[in-house]
C-alpha angles and dihedrals in degrees: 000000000000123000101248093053088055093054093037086059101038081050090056096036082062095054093104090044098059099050088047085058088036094058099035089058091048091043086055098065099043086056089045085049099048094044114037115014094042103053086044095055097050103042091120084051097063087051122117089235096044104123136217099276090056097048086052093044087048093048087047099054081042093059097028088057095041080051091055090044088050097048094056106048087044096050089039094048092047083047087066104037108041106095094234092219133295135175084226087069086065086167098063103111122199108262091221124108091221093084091157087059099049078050103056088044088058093050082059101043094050089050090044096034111031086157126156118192111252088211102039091023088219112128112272116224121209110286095027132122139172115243115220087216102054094028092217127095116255121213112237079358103200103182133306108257114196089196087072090028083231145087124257108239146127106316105037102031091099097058096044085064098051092038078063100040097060089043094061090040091050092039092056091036087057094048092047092054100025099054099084090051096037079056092054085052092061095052099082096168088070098088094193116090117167097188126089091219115084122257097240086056097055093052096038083056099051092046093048088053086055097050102036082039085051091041099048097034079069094047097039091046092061098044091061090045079053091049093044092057109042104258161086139245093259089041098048087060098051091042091058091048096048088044090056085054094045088043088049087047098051090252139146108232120210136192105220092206100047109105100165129288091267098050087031086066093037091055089037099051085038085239111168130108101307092050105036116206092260089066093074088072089052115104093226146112112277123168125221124259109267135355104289092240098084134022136186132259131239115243093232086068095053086054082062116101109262095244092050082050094054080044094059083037099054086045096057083048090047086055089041099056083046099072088040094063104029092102108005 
């Protein structure tokens, strides 16, 4: 068995092991939160003479901070379990009300992709690709991330990002408010200890948020430049590449899913008016715009001479044939 199948499979063997880990660090630091910097912060609060204004401010950090717990579990759970998109799930249906677009799309993407994998022999849409750890293809496959025993695709991307987003918000939000009483930990000579969680812990946790809030800012930073730009992380590489031939050529090179930031989020978080903006901030279930099999194009790229758009096409399906036959 070649080399890159047995790490592929102990990669995805691990899986469980990772989100156990995953969930018992994050838990960690709530504990360390609720025991220790909270009653720390708002001592002044539990006080006879605290007024009403304390006591509000001390209910509201109470609520802001189950919101963000919450946040994260939900987003991260959802992360796991939601299938990210196969053609195997035949049955999965686009969530949007538009159903003749996404039609007529097809219509194009069957005439311009008329693809079949080479490994699970099922046809093979535009922005798919098939994952030698999961063995399946994954529509707008982004990358497979052992931390969600899962891949990142079309239909839990979303909440990948967002999974990330409250974690660096509550990370930083932890090291703001835990870095007097992490002090207090160090300090070993000072007998006197009024939590009921242990100091190492409480050390070992601070140090951990700075360094999971530090680790997942970066990641979470280029997803949304991702986002922002209309692609993904397979895509971003061969993009770059595609741009430097365009740019050598005395060419102009388009994405031909980049809409704009602005219209790129708004794709990307299904916000229209079915899902509000507001929505993004609600811990629910949302499903992503389209199927996942077909997406529009930008109009810059119709504006493109024909053979310059068979050109972008025959790229993505370049891309495409790599990953089939990488370890055949």
């Amino acid at each position: 068995m070649p080399m890159v199948k047995v790490v592929d499979k102990a990669l995805f063997n691990a899986g469980p092991i990772f989100i156990v880990i995953a969930f018992g660090l994050v838990d960690m630091c709530v504990l360390a939160y609720y025991l220790v910097v909270f009653p720390y912060s708002h001592q002044w609060a539990s006080d006879e003479d605290a007024g009403f204004v304390s006591r509000l401010l001390m209910l509201l950090n109470i609520l802001f901070t189950l919101y963000m717990v919450y946040c994260i579990h939900f987003h991260y759970y959802m992360a796991i379990k939601t299938p990210p998109g196969s053609m195997k799930l035949s049955h999965q249906k686009s969530q949007d009300d538009d159903s003749s677009r996404d039609t007529l799309l097809g219509y194009e993407e069957q005439a311009s992709y008329p693809k079949t994998c080479k490994k699970c022999q099922l046809p093979k849409p535009e922005r798919a690709h098939h994952c030698s750890v999961c063995n399946e293809c994954v529509l707008r496959f982004d990358h497979h991330c052992p931390w969600i025993h899962n891949c990142v695709g079309h239909y839990n991307h979303r909440y990948f990002l967002l999974f990330m987003t409250y974690m660096v918000l509550s990370a930083t939000y932890f090291v703001a408010f835990g870095w007097r009483p992490f002090i207090v930990s160090l300090d070993l000579a000072l007998s006197e200890w009024p939590y009921y969680y242990p100091r190492p812990l409480m050390a070992f946790s601070f140090i951990l948020a700075i360094c999971m809030g530090v680790a997942i800012m970066g990641l979470c930073s280029w997803h949304y430049y991702l986002v922002m730009t209309g692609q993904t992380t397979v895509e971003f590489y061969n993009n770059y590449y595609e741009m430097d031939v365009a740019r050598n050529q005395g060419e102009i090179f388009i994405n031909m899913y980049d809409f704009g930031y602005k219209e790129n989020l708004k794709h990307f978080f299904n916000i229209g008016e079915k899902y509000p903006w507001y929505t993004v901030f609600y811990p629910i279930p949302i499903p992503p715009k389209g199927d996942g099999r077909v997406f529009e194009k930008c109009q810059e790229f119709y504006l493109l001479p024909e053979t310059q758009q068979h050109d972008h096409l025959m790229s993505q399906q370049a891309v495409q044939d790599l990953e089939d036959i990488k370890d055949l």
